[in-house]
VMD Tcl script that draws the C-alpha trace (Angstrom):
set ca {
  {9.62 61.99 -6.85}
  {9.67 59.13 -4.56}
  {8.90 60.47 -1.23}
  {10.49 56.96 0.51}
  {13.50 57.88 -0.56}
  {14.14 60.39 1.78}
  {13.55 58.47 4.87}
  {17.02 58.83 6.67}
  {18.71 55.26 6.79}
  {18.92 55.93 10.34}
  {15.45 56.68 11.40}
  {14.80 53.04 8.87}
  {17.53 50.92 10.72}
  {15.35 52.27 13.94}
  {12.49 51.15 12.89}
  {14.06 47.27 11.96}
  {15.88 47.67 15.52}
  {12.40 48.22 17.37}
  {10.57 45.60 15.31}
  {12.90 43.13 16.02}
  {13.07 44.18 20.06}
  {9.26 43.36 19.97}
  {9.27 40.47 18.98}
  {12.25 39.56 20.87}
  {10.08 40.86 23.97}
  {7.14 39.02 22.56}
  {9.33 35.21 22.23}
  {10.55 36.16 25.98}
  {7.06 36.74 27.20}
  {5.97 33.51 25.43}
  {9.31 31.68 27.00}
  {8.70 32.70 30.17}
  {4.63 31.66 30.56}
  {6.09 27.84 31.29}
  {4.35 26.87 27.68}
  {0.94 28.31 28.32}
  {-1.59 30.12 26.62}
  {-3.71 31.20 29.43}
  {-5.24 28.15 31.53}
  {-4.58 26.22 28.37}
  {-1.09 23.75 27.62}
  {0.55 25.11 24.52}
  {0.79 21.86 22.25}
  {2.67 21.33 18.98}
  {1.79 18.28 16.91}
  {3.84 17.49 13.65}
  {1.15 16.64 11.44}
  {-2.19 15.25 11.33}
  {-2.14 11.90 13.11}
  {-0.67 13.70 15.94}
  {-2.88 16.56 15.88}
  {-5.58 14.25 15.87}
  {-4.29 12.17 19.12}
  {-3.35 16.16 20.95}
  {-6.63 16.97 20.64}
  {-8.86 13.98 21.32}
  {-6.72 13.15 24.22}
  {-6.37 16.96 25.68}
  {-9.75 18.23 24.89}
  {-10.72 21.38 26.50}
  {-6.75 21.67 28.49}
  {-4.90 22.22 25.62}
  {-4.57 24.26 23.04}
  {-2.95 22.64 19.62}
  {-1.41 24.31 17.17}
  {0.13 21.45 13.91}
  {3.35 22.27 11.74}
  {2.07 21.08 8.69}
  {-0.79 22.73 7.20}
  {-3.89 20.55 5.45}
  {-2.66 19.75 2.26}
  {0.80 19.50 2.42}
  {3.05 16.62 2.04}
  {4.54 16.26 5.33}
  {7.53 14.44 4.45}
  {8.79 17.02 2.59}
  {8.24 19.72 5.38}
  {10.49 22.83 6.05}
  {9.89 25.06 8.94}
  {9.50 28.92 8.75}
  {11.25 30.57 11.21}
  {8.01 31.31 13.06}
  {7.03 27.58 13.45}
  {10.56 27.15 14.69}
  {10.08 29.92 17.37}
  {6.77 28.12 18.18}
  {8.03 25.12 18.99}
  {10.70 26.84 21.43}
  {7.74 28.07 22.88}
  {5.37 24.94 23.74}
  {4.40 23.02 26.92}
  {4.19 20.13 24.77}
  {5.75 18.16 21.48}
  {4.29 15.81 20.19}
  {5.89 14.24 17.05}
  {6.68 11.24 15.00}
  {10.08 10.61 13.97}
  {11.17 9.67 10.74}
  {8.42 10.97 8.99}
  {9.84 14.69 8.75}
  {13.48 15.05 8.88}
  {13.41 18.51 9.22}
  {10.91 18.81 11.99}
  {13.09 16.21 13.68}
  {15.83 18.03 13.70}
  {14.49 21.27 14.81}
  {12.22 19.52 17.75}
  {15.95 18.06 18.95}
  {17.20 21.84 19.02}
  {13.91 23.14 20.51}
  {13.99 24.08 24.46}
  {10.66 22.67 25.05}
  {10.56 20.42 28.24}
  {8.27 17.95 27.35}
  {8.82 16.26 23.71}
  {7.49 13.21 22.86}
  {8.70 11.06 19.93}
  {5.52 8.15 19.11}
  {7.29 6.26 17.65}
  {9.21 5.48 21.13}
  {5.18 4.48 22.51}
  {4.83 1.14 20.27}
  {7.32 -0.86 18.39}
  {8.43 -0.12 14.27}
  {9.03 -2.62 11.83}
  {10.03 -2.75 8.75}
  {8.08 -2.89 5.18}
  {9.52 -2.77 2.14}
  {7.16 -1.90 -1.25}
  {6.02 -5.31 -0.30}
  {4.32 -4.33 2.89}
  {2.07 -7.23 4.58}
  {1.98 -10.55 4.16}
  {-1.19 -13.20 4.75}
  {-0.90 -15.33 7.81}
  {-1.48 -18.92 7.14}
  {-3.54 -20.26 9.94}
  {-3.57 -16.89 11.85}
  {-6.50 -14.94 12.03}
  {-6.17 -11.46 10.82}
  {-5.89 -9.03 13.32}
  {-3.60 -11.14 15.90}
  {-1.59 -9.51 18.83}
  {2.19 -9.52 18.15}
  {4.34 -10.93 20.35}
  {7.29 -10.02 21.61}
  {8.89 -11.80 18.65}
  {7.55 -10.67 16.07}
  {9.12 -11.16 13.33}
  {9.19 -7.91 11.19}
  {10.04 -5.97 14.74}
  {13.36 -4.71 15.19}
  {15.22 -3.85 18.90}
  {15.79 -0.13 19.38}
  {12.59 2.17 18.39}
  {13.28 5.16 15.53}
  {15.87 2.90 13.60}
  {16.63 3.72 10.31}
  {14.76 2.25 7.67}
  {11.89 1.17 10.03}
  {8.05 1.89 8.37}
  {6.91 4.86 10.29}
  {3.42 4.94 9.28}
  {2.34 3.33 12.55}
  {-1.10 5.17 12.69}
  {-2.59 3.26 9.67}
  {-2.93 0.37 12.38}
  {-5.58 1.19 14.66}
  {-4.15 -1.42 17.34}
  {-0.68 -0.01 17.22}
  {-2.11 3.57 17.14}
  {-4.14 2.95 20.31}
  {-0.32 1.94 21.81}
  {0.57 5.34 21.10}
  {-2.82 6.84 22.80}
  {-2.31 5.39 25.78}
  {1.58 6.46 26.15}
  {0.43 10.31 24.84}
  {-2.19 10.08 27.43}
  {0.15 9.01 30.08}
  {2.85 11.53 28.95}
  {0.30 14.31 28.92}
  {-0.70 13.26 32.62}
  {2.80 13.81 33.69}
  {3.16 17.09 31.58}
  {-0.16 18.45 33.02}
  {-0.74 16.52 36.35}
  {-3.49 19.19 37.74}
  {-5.60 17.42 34.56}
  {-4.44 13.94 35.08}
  {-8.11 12.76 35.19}
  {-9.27 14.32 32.32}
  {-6.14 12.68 30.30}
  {-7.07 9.69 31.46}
  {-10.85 9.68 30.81}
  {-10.29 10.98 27.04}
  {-7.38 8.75 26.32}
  {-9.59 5.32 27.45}
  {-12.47 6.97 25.26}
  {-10.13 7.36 22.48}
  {-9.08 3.63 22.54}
  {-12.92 2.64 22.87}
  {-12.92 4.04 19.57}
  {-9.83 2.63 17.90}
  {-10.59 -0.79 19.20}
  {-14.16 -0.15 17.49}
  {-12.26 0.39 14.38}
  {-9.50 -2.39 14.77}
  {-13.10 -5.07 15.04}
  {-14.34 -3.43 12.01}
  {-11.46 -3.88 10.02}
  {-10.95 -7.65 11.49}
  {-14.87 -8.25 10.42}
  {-14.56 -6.35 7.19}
  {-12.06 -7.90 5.65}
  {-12.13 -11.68 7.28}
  {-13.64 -12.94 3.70}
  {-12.32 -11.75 0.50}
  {-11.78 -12.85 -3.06}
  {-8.30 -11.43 -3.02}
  {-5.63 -10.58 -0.32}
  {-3.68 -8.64 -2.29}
  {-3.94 -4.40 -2.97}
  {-1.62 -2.12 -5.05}
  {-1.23 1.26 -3.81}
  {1.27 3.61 -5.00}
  {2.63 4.77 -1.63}
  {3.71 2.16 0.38}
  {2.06 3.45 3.79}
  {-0.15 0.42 4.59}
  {2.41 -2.35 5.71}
  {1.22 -2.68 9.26}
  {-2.19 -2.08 8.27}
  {-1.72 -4.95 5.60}
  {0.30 -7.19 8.38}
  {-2.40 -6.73 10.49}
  {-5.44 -8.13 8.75}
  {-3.70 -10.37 6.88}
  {-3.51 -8.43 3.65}
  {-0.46 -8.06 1.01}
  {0.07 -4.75 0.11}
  {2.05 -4.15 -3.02}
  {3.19 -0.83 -3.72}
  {3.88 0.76 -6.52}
  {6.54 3.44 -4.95}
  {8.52 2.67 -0.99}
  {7.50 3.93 2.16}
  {8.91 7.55 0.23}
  {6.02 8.37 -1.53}
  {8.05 10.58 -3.92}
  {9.98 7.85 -4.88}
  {9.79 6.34 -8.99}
  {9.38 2.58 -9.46}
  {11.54 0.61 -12.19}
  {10.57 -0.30 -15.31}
  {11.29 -3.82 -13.64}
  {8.76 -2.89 -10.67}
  {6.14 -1.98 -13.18}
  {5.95 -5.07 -15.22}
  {6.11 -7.29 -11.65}
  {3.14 -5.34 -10.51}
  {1.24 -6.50 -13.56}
  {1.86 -9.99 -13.18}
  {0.82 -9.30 -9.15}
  {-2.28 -8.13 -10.76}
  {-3.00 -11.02 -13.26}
  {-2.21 -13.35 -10.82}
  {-3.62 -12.25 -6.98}
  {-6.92 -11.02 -9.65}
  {-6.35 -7.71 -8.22}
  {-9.53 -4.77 -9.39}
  {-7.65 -1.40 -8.04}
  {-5.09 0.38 -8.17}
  {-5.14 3.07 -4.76}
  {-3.36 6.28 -5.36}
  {-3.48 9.27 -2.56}
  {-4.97 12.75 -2.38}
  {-2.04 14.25 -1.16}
  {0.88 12.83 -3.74}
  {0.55 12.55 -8.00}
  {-1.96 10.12 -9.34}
  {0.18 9.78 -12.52}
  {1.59 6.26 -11.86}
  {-1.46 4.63 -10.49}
  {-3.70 5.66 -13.66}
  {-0.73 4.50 -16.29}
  {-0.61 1.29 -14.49}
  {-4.53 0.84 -13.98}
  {-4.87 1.79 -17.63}
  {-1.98 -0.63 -19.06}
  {-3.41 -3.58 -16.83}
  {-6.99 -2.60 -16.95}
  {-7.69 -1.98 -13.75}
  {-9.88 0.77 -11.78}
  {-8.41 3.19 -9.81}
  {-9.42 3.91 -6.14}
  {-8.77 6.43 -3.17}
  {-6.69 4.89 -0.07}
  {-5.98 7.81 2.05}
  {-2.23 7.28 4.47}
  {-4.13 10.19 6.38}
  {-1.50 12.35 6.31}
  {-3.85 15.34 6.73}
  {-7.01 16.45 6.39}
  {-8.25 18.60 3.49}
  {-11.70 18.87 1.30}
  {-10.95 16.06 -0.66}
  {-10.70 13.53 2.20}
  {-13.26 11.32 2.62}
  {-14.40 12.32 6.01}
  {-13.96 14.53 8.53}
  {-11.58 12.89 11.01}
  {-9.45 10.27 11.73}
  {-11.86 7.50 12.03}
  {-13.89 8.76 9.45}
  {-11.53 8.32 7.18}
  {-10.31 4.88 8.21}
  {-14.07 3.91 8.08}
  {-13.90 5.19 3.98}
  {-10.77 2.99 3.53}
  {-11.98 -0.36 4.88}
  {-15.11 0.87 2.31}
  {-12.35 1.05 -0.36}
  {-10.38 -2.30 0.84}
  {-13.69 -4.15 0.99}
  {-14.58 -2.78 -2.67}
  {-11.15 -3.64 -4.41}
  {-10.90 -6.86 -2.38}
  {-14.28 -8.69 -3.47}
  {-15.49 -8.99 0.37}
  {-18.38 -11.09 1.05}
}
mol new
graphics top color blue
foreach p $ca { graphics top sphere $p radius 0.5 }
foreach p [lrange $ca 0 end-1] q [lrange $ca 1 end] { graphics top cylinder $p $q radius 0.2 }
display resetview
């Protein structure tokens, strides 16, 4: 006999009804501590890069918490009901937009008071699966102007390349508006915001000159990758990326694409072909094999996981610019 069976229905339902009352109580409680956990600001990053930013910039005055776990594909990213509730519950969102629709849309729904979009802290362009482009008579790693001509009026437009992170100039832009936003958002810390966020752009600007140094001389200009997440990092040192998929990384390239990509290859002399840890490999080998070419890791950093190459943010930038310098022929 199964002894469950002959639980009343009623004494079940109670049980559901006082669950649920908890953790109504519980979300209420949470609500109501002004998006705190303890002395600590309660801070939800959307994925990786910024995680990454949340943390270097809060340091010991906040406590982070990211949507998407290591190892998932954040553009594909739906919320469990949980993460929903969390985000109802923070003292601080922090977010790029674009990237995750569905995160997007539940951050606009959330009740959270302070929400910050990056992509609002430097300005987007636009890259197609032709990402960069070499500067004749520029040197690589130039300040845009206010003209530039790949920007586009009116940040988070549709279309625009949101992978701003993979340019470490661009990326400190959106340190120094996090830290500033963070100030406001936590204004007994201001000083401490401040202090990490200028030691946080020591380091990207240490990055940005090794990137400008590493790849100043090179055979070729010109990298295939099959994720198209590298246009301002290509439009930045003077590079031209050439991707094998768009800025979606899930996206399939034409027959059409393939056989252009080949004659890229043949004529830039192109070595690699740079796939991702995070999305299939498939494409890049069949291509690499049909063209003879090697294959190569460039990470879009979209997370952090065993396989990375490095342990952070700037350890894994450091690996790519290895890679780039590799597949490039730098002297």
């Amino acid at each position: 006999m199964n002894v469950r069976r002959l639980i009343p229905t009623t004494v079940a339902a109670g049980a559901v009804a006082l669950g649920l009352m908890a953790v109504s109580a519980c979300s209420s409680s949470n609500a109501a501590d002004g998006g705190r956990n303890g002395d600590k600001l309660k801070v939800v990053a959307s994925f990786y890069p910024m995680q990454y930013l949340a943390e270097q910039i809060g340091g010991d005055h906040v406590s982070v918490s990211v949507l998407t776990e290591p190892g998932v594909e954040p553009h594909d990213l739906e919320l469990k009901p949980r993460q929903t509730a969390e985000l109802n519950e923070a003292g601080y969102i922090l977010y790029l937009k674009g990237i995750q629709p569905a995160v997007d849309k539940a951050i606009a729904q959330s009740e959270a008071k302070n929400k910050v979009d990056a992509a609002t802290l430097t300005k987007l362009e636009h890259h197609g699966t032709e990402g960069g482009h070499s500067h004749e008579g520029e040197e690589p790693g130039h300040e845009e102007s206010g003209h530039d001509e790949h920007a586009h009026e009116g940040e988070g437009e549709a279309g625009a390349d949101p992978h701003i992170w993979l340019d470490p100039v661009k990326y400190a832009e959106v340190a120094k508006g996090v830290g500033a936003s963070l100030e406001k958002a936590d204004p007994d810390h201001a000083a401490d915001y401040k202090k990490n966020t200028e030691a946080l752009v020591g380091k990207l600007n240490g990055l940005n000159t090794a990137f400008q140094q590493g790849l100043k001389n090179t055979t070729t200009k010109t990298f295939i990758t099959t994720h198209s997440a590298f246009g301002y990092l290509a439009e930045r040192y003077g590079l031209d990326q050439e991707g094998i998929a768009g800025v979606d990384p899930e996206s399939e390239p034409s027959p059409a694409r393939i056989k252009a990509l080949q004659d890229i290859a043949e004529k830039d002399k192109v070595t690699t072909v740079f796939f991702e840890t995070l999305a299939s490999d498939k494409t890049a080998k069949t291509l690499a094999r049909d063209a003879g070419l090697k294959t190569d890791v460039l990470d879009p950093l979209e997370g952090i996981t065993d396989k990375s190459k490095g342990r952070d943010y700037v350890e894994v930038m450091r690996s790519n610019l290895d890679a780039l310098r590799k597949a490039l022929g730098a002297k």
